[in-house]
C-alpha positions as CSV (number, residue, x, y, z in Angstrom):
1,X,-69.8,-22.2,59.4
2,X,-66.6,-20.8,58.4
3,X,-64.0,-22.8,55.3
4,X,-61.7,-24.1,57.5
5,X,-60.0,-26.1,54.6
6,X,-56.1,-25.8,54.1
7,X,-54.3,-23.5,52.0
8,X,-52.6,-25.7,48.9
9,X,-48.7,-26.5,49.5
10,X,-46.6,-24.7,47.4
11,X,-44.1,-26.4,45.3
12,X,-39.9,-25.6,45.5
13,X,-39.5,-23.6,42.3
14,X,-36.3,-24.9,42.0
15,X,-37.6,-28.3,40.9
16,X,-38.8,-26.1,37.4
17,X,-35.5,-25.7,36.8
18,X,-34.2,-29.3,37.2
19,X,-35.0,-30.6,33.9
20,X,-33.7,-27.6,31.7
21,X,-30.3,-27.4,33.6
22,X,-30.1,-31.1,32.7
23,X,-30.2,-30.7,29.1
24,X,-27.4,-27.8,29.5
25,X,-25.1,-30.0,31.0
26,X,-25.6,-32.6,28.8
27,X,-25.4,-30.1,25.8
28,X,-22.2,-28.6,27.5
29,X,-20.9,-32.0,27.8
30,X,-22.1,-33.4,24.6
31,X,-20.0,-29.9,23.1
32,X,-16.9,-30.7,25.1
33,X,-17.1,-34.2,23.7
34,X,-17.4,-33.0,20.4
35,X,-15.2,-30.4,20.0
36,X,-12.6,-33.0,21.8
37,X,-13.2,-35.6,19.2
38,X,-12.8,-32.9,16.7
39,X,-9.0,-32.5,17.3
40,X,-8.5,-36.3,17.4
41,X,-9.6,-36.5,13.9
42,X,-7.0,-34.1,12.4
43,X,-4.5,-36.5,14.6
44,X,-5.6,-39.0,12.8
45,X,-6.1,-37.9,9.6
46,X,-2.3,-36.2,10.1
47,X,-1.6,-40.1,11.0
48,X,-3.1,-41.9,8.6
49,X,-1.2,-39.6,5.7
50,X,2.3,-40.6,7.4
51,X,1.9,-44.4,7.3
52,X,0.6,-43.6,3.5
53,X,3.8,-41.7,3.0
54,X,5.9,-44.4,3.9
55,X,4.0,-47.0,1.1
56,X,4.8,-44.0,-1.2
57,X,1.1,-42.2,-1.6
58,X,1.4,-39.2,-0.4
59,X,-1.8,-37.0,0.1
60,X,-1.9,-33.2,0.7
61,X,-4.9,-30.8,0.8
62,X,-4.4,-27.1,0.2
63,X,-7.2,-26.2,2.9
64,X,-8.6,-28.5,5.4
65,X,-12.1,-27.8,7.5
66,X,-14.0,-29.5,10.4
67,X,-17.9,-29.0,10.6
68,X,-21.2,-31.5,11.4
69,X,-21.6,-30.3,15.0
70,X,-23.4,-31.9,16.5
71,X,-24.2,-35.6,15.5
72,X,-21.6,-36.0,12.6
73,X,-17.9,-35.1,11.6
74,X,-17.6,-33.7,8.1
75,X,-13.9,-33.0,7.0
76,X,-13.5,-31.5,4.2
77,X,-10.0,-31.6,1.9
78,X,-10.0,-28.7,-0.8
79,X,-7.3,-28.9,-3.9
80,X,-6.5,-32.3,-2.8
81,X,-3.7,-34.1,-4.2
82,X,-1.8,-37.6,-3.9
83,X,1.7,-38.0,-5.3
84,X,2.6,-42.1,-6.3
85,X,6.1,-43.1,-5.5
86,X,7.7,-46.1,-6.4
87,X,4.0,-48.0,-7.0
88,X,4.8,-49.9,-10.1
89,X,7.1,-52.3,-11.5
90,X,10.6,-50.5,-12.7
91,X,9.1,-46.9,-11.7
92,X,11.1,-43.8,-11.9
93,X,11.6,-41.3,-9.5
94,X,9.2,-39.0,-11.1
95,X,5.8,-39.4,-9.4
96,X,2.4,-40.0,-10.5
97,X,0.3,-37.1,-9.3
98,X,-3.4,-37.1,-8.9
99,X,-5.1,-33.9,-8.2
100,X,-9.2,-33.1,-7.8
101,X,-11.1,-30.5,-6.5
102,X,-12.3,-31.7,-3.0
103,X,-13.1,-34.5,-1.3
104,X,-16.0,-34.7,1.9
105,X,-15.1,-37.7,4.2
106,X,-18.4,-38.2,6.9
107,X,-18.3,-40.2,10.1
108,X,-21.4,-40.1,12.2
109,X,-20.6,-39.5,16.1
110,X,-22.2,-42.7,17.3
111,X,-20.5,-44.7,14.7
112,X,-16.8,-43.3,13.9
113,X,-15.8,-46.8,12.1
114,X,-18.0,-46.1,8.9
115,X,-16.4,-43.6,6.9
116,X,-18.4,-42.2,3.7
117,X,-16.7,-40.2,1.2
118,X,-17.4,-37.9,-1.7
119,X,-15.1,-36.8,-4.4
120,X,-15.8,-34.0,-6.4
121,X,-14.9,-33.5,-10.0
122,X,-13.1,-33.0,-12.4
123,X,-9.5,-34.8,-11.7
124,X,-6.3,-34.7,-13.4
125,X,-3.6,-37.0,-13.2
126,X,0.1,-36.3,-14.5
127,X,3.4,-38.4,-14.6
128,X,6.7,-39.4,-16.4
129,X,7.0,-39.4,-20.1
130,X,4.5,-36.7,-20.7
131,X,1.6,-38.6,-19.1
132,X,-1.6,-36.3,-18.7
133,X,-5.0,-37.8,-18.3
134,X,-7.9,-35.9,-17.5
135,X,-10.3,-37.9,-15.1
136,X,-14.3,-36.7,-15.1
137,X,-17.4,-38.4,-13.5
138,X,-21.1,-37.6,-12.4
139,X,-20.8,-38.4,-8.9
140,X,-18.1,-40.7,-7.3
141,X,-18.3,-42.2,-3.3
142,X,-16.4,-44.3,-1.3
143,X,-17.2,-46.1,2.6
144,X,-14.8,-47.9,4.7
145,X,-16.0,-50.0,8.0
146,X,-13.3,-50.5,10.3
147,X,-9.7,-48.9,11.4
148,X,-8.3,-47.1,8.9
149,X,-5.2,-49.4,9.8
150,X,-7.1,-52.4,9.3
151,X,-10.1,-52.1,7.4
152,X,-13.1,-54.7,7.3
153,X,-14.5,-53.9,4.1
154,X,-14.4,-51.1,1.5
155,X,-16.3,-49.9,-1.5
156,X,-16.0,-47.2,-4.1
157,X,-18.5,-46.2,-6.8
158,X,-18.2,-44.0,-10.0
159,X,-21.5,-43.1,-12.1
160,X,-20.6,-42.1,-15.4
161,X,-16.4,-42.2,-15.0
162,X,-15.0,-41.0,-18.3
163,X,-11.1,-40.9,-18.7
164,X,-9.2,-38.9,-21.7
165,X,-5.5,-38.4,-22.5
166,X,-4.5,-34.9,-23.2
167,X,-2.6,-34.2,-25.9
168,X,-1.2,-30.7,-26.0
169,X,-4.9,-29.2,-26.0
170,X,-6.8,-32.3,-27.6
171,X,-8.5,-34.8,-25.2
172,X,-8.7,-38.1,-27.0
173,X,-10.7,-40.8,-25.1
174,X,-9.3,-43.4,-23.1
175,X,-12.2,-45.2,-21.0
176,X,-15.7,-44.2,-20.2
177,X,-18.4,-46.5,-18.1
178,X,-21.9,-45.8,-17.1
179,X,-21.5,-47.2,-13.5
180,X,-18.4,-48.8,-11.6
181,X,-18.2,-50.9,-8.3
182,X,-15.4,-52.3,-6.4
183,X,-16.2,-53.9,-3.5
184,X,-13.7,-55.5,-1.0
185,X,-13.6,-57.3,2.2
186,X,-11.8,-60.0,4.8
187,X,-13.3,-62.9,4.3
188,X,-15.2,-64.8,6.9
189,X,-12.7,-66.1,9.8
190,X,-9.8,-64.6,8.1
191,X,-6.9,-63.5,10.4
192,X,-5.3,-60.1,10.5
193,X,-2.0,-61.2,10.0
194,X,-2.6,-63.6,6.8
195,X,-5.8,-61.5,5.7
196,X,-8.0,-63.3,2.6
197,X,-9.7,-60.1,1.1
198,X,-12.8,-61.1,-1.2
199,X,-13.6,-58.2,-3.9
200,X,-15.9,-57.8,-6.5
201,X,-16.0,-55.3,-9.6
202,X,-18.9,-54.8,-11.3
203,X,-18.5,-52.6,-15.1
204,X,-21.3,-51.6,-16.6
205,X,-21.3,-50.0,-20.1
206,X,-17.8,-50.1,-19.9
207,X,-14.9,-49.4,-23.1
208,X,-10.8,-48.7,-23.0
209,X,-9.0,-47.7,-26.2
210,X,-5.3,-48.3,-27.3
211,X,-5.6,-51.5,-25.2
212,X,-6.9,-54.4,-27.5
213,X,-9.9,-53.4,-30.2
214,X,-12.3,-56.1,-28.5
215,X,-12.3,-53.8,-25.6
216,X,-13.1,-50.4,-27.2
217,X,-16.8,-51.7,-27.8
218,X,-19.3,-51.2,-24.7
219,X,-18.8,-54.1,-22.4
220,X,-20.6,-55.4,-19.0
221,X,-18.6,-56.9,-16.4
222,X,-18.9,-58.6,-13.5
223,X,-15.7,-60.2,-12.0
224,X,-15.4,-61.9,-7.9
225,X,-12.1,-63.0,-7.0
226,X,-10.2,-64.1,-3.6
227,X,-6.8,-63.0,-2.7
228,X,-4.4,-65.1,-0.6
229,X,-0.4,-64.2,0.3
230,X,-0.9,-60.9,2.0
231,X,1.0,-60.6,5.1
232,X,-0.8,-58.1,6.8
233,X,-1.8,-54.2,6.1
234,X,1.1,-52.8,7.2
235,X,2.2,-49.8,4.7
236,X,4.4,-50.8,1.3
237,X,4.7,-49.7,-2.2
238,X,2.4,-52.1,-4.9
239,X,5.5,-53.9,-6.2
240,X,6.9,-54.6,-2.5
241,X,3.3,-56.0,-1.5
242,X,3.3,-58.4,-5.0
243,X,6.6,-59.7,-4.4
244,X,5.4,-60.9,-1.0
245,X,2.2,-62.4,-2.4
246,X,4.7,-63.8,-5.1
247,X,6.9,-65.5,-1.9
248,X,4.2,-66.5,0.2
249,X,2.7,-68.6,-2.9
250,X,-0.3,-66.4,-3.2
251,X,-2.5,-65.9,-5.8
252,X,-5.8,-64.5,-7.0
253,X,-8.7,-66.9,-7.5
254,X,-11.7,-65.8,-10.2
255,X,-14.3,-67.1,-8.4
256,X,-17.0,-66.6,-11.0
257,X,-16.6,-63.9,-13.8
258,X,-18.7,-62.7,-16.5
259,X,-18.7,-60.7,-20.0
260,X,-21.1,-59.8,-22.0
261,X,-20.3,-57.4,-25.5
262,X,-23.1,-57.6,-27.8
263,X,-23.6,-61.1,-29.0
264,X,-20.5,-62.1,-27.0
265,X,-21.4,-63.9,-23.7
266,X,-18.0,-65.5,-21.7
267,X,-17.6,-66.8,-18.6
268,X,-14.7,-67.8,-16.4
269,X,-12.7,-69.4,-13.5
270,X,-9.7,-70.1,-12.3
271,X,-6.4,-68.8,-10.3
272,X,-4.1,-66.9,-11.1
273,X,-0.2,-66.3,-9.4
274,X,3.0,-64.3,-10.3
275,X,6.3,-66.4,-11.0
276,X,9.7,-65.0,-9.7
277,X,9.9,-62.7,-12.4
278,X,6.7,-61.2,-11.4
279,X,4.7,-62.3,-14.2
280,X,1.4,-63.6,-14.7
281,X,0.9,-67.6,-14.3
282,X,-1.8,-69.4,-14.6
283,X,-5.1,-71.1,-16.3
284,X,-8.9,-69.7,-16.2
285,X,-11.3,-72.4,-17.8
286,X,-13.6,-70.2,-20.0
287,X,-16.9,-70.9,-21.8
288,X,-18.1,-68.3,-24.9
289,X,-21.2,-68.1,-27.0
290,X,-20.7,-65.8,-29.7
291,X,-17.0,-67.0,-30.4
292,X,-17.3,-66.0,-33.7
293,X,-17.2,-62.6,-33.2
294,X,-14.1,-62.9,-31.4
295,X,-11.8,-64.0,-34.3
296,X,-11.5,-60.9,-36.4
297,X,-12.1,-58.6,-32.9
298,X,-8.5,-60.4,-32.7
299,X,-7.6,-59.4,-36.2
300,X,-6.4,-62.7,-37.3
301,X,-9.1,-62.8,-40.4
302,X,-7.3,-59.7,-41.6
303,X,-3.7,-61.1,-40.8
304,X,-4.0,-64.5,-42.8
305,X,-5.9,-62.3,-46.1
306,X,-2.9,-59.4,-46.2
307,X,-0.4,-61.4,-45.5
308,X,1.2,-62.3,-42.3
309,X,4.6,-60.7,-41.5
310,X,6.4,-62.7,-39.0
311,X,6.4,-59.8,-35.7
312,X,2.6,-60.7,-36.0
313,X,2.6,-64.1,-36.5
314,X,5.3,-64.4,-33.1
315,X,2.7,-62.6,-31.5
316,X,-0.7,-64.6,-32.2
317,X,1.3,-67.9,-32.9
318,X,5.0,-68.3,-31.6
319,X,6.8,-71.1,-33.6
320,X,5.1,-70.4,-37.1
321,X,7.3,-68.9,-39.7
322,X,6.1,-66.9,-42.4
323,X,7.7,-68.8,-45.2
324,X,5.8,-71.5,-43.3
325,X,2.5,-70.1,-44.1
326,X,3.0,-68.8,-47.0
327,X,4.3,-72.6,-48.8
328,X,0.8,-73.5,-47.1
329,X,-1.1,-71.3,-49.1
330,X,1.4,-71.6,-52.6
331,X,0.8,-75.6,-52.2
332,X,-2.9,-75.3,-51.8
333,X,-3.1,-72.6,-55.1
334,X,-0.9,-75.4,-57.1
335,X,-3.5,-78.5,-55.7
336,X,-6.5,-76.3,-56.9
337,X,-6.0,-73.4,-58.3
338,X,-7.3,-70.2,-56.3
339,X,-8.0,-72.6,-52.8
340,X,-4.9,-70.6,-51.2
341,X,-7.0,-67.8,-51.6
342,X,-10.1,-69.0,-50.5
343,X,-8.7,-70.0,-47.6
344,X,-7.6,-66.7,-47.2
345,X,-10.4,-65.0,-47.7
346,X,-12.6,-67.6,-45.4
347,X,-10.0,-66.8,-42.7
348,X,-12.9,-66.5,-40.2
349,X,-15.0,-69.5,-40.5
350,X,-11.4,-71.3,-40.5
351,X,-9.7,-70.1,-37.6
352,X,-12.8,-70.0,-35.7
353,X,-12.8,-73.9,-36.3
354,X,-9.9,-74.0,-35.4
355,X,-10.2,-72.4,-32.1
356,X,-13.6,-74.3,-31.8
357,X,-11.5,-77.8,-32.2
358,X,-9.8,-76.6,-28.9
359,X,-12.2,-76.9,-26.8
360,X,-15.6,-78.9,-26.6
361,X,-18.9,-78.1,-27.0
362,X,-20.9,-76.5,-24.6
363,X,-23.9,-74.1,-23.9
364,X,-24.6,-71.2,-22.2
365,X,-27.4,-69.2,-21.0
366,X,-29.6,-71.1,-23.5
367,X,-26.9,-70.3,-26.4
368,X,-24.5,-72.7,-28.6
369,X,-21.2,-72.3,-26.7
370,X,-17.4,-73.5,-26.7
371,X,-15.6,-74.2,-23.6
372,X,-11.8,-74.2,-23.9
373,X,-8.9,-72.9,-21.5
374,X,-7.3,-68.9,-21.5
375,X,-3.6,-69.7,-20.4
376,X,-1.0,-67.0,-18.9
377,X,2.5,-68.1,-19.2
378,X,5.0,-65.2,-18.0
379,X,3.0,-62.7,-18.6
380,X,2.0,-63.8,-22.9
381,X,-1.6,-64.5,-23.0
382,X,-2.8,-67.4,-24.9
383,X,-6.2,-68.2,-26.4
384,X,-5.2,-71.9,-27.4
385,X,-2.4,-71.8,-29.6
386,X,-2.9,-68.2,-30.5
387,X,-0.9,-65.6,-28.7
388,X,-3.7,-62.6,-27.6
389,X,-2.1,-60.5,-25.3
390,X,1.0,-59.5,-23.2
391,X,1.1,-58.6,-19.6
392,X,3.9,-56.5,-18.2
393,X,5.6,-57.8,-15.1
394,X,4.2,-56.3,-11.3
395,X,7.3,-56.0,-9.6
């Protein structure tokens, strides 16, 4: 008996072909997409530098270059610069000029609104009246979530930032940190138009020099604030933006701050506001273990056993005269022979009493403490009676 069973049925060979001419097209497609989202970015990179311009930051880049095809967008900006106009209080017309060696902004494809950003060192940063400061760091980032015209939150992040004024050919230092965070955002169910932006910086090994000699010692910081009176995002120069906080009776609130240098723990709150001058106004209730080493950080041991001449005593107490102090001290010699002296030479023990009678008693983190208010009047700085500091005005 002879196979009488059919012959199999051949298959279309076309239908081979269906699933690889799908993935050209979409490749094709997902090219023409790309590339086509390419040349947006430089449009809006080119219009996110002209709204920047008109605040008076204006950023160049000697070479500019596209890659990350074909899930992300890299743009790179080699010999960047930025040029500050107008972006403090009385400025000149000579700018403040930044200028670093590149900077690497990433956006991934399926999520364009997150913006990551590297910054390559070193950076140097020049100005009026001979400013030169040379800017270094181990690595440095930045994101941003959201428009670039109205951001949701932003963050940037220095690992070892060390800062130096240059001096003819001598570098002398100015700052260093081992880590630095600032972190910013609208707060929950605030509106565009009348934004509340929480931030918080975080210092961590951090020193300045030539500002105050408490702060040229390794510090750790970690500061939260809120910030009311902005209008809205559009582009304006620093003092323009303050002077509308300033008229909309905004002002910055320390949520919760802390210090720590050494034995020195303090902690603050409070708000803060600028008066029509555009000074500083404005009480933070503070609490410090370790307030003893604060007094001759301060240098007023030192003032009251040399001798106090009266620029220094306006400064740490207004309304004291020399002649004052030094019948004090002549009075207490005639009562008891070499007490003026001793006084003197206690200085410490007795100012820090002093200060101590201020406040109250208090404890923190386990430690003997003294909680007493830090008050700004336009712009002086006042640790009780004693005049610490002065604040130059913001617009």
């Amino acid at each position: 008996m002879s196979d009488m069973s059919p012959a199999p049925r051949r298959r279309p060979l076309w239908r081979l072909f269906i699933v690889p001419v799908l993935v050209l097209v979409a490749a094709v497609a997902w090219s023409a997409f790309w590339f086509y989202a390419a040349s947006k970015v430089d449009a809006a990179a080119d219009e996110w530098r002209a709204r920047e311009a008109k605040s008076g930051r204006v950023y160049e880049c000697a070479k500019r270059s596209l890659a990350g095809f074909p899930f992300r967008f890299e743009a790179s900006c080699s010999g960047a610069s930025v040029a500050l106009l107008s972006q403090t209080a009385g400025a000149s017309q000579a700018p403040i000029t930044a200028r670093l060696s590149e900077i690497l902004v990433v956006a991934q494809v399926y999520d364009p609104k997150l913006l990551i950003a590297e910054f390559t060192a070193p950076a140097t940063i020049s100005g009026p009246d001979q400013l030169a400061l040379a800017v270094n760091w181990s690595t440095a980032r930045s994101s941003l979530v959201g428009l670039p015209a109205v951001p949701q939150r932003a963050a940037i992040v220095f690992d070892d930032p060390a800062i130096d004024r240059i001096n003819a050919s001598v570098q002398t230092p100015l700052a260093r940190a081992k880590h630095v965070e600032l972190h910013a955002r609208l707060a929950d169910g605030s509106a565009q138009d009348h934004p509340v932006i929480e931030a918080a910086l975080q210092i961590a090994g951090g020193s300045l020099q030539e500002l105050h000699p408490m702060l040229a010692q390794p510090f750790d910081a970690d500061i939260r604030t809120l910030l009311t009176g902005l209008q809205d995002f559009s582009p304006k120069p620093w003092p323009e933006r303050f002077r509308e906080i300033q008229a909309a009776g905004g002002h910055v609130e320390i949520v919760q701050s802390r210090i720590a240098q050494g034995d020195l723990i303090a902690v603050a709150a409070g708000t803060l506001g600028l008066n029509a001058n555009g000074r500083i106004e404005g009480e933070l209730q503070m609490t410090v273990a370790g307030i003893e080493t604060v007094i001759p950080a301060l240098g007023i041991d030192k003032m009251l056993q040399d001798g106090v001449p009266q620029a220094t005593l306006d400064r740490v107490a207004p309304g004291v005269k020399t002649q004052d102090l030094n019948n004090l001290m002549g009075a207490l010699n005639r009562a008891v022979p070499g007490l003026g002296n001793v006084v003197k030479q206690n200085a410490n023990v007795g100012v820090a009493a002093g200060i101590n009678a201020l406040g109250k008693e208090a404890v923190l983190e386990g430690k003997k403490a003294r909680a007493f208010p830090l008050r700004f009047v336009d712009g002086a700085v006042f640790l009780g009676p004693f005049k610490v500091g002065q604040v130059p005005p913001l617009f």
